[in-house]
N, C-alpha and C positions, 0 to 999 in steps of 0.2 A: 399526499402519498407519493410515493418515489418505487421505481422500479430499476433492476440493476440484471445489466447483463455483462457478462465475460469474453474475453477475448485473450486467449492463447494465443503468443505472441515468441515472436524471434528464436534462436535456438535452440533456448531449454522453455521454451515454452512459458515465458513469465505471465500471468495474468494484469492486462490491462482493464478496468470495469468503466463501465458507460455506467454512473446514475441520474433517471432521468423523472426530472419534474414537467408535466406539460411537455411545453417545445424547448425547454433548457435542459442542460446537460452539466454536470461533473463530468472530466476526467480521473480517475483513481489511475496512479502510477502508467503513464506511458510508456509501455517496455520496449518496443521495437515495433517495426513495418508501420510510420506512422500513413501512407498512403491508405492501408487497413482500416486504421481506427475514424482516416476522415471519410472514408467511404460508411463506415458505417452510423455515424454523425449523420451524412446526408442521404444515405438510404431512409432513414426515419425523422426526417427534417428537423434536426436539433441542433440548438443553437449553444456552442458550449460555452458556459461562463469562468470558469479556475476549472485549474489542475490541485489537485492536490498529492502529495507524497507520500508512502508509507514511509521510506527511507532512500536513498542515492546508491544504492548500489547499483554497477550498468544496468545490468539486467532487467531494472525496474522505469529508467530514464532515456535507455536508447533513441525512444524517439520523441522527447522534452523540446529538444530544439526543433524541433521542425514544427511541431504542434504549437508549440508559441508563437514562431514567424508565420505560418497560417492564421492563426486567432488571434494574436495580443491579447493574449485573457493574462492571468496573472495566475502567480505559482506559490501553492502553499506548502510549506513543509517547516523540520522543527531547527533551530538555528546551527544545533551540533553537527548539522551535516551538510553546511552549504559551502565550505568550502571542497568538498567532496568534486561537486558537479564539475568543479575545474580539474579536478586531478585525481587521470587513470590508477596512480596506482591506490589511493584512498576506495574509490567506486570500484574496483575491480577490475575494468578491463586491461590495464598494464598490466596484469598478471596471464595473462592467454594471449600467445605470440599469436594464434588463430583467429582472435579477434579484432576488429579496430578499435582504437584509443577513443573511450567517450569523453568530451570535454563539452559542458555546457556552459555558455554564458547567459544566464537570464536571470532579472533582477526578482526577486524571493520574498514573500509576505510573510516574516515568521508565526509562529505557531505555537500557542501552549495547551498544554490540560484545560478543558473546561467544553462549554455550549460554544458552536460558533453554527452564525448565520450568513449565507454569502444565497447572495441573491433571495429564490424561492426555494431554497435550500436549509434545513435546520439539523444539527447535530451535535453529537459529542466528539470531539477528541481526548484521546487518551495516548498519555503516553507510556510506551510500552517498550524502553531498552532491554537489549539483551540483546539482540540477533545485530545489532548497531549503537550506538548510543543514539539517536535521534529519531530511533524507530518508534513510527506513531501507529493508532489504530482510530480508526471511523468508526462512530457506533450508531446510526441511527434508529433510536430507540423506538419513535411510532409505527415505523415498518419491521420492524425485529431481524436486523441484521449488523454485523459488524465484519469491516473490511480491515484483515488482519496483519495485510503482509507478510513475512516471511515470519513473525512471530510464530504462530499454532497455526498447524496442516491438521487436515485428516489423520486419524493415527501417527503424529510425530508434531516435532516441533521445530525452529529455527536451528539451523548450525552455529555456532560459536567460537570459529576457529578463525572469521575475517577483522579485521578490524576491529579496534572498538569490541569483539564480543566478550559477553562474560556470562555462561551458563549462570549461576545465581542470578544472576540480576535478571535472564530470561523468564525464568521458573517465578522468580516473584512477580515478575509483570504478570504473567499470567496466571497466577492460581489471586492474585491482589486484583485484581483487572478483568482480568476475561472472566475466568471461573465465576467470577461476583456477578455477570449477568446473568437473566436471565434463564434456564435451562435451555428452554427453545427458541433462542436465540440462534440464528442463521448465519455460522461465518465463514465469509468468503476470504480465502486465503492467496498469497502472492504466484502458487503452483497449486496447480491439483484443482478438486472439487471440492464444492462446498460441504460442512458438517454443520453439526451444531453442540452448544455447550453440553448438553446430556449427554450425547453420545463422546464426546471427547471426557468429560467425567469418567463414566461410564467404560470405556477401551482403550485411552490412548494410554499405554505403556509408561509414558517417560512424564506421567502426572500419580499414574500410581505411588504413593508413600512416601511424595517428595514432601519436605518439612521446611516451607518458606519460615 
């Protein structure tokens, strides 16, 4: 059994998620303020084993490098987007004069579709472009939750307009992918609060009538 908590993170508030086995830990997507996420590591004495990615955009990697040169864990994510972490303007942050330039160097465990088991850790990945081409989702099925990234929010869905996006290919991940779990299914998304598949059935607007 796994337990998953959130953490709202750097200036748009990306969500970073702690899941934890026992004394071990996943990182999901470290977005920013990583001082935050190792305090909250060692407020609950866990020991993290990988990082994993939904996709490379800043917002999601901000604070990648520094989580690594604290832990040397190793970094999962899917192969379309690793040359990303070296280059702002791919990741996003060269595009905001307001922000600094993310550039990560850390070597990457690719990633496909299917079961992966890393540590005391058991799950699905699924891959889920659209909002990136490399954009993944976590689904761990015997706790009934999937970590979505920027794919499906709460009533709405990924933008499409950075890189790499392509409204089609979003709407199929997801109505192919997500919609396919579960109803009450738990997912936790890259912003916002958590929903789940029923009520995203069920109200989100931009699933209404769409014809994958």
């Amino acid at each position: 059994m796994t337990t998953i908590r959130r953490l709202p993170l750097g200036p748009i508030q990306t969500n970073c998620y702690i899941v934890r086995s026992g004394s071990r830990a996943l990182i999901i997507d470290p977005s920013d303020e990583p001082t935050k996420i190792i305090q909250a590591l060692k407020q609950s004495n866990l020991k993290p084993v990988a990082i994993l990615l939904t996709h490379a955009h800043f917002d999601h990697i901000a604070a990648l490098q520094a989580i690594v040169d604290t832990y040397s864990i190793p970094v999962y994510m899917h192969k379309a987007e690793q040359k990303w972490l070296k280059d702002p303007m791919l990741n996003g942050s060269g595009k905001y004069a307001e922000l600094p330039n993310v550039v990560v160097d850390v070597e990457i465990t690719e990633v496909v579709e299917g079961s992966l088991q890393i540590d005391a850790f058991n799950f699905h990945v699924l891959e889920t472009p659209g909002h990136s081409p490399g954009s993944l989702s976590y689904y761990f099925q015997e706790d009934g939750y999937v970590v979505s990234g920027d794919v499906l929010f709460k009533g709405s869905i990924g933008r499409t307009d950075l890189a790499g996006g392509n409204l089609q290919v979003l709407m199929q991940s997801i109505t192919r992918k997500l919609v396919e779990l579960p109803e009450q299914t738990i997912v936790y998304s890259g912003h916002g609060v958590e929903t789940t598949i029923e009520d995203e059935i069920e109200s989100n607007q931009f699933l209404n009538g769409f014809n994958a």
